[in-house]
C-alpha positions, 0 to 999 in steps of 0.5 A: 502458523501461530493460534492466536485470538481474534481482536473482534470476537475473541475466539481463538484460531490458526494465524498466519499474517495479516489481521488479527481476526479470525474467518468468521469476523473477516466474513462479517468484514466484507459483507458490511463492506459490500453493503456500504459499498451498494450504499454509496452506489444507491446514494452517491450524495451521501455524507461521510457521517450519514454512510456510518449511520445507515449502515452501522460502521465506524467512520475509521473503518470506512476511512481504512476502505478508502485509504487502502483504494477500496471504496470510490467516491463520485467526483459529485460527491460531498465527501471530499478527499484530498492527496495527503501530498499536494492538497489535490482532490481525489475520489480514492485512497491517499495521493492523487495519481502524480504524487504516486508517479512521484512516490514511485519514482523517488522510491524507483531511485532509492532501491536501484543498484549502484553500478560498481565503478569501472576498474582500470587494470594495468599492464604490466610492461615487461618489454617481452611476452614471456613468462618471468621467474623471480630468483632466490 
């Protein structure tokens, strides 16, 4: 572990992985978290801009949610989200789900084991099975 300072607050803590911020701000995190995610389930019209304006966060911050699959948008929505890949709407993240199956499988080829090509042994054919000695 590594005693770093928070990037929000600046005080300094125990760190191991992950962000920079200490357990208070991480808290602080998720509670505004759980209140954006109450308000798009209070108001599932509500635009990008309004959802950052009444419930005080940025816009990156609430994008990061999205981007990483934690907040969903209702198919009605007016935030429209598109796959970073083919332009399809989606509801979360950043690919629609044939993309990823697409991702997933090209990376599924990327990391699989090359099988070792099959080594042909030769017999030796010495026209008897007893052992030979070499003379000197």
């Amino acid at each position: 572990m590594q005693i770093k300072n928070c990037t929000k607050c600046g005080k300094m803590f125990q760190w191991a992985a992950g962000d920079v911020i200490c357990e208070a701000c991480k808290k602080a995190e998720e509670d505004k978290f759980q209140e954006v995610k109450k308000y798009i389930e209070d108001n599932p019209s509500a635009t990008m801009n309004q959802i950052a304006k009444d419930c005080e966060v940025k816009m990156t911050k609430i994008q990061q949610w999205v981007r990483e699959e934690r907040l969903v948008f209702a198919k009605g929505s007016p935030v429209q989200l598109t796959c970073e890949n083919c332009g399809e709407p989606i509801t979360t993240g950043r690919y629609c789900a044939k993309c990823k199956a697409q991702l997933a499988t090209g990376l599924g080829a990327a990391i699989a084991k090359p099988t070792a090509p099959a080594v042909e042994r030769k017999k030796l054919n010495t026209g008897h099975a007893a052992m030979q000695f070499l003379k000197k």
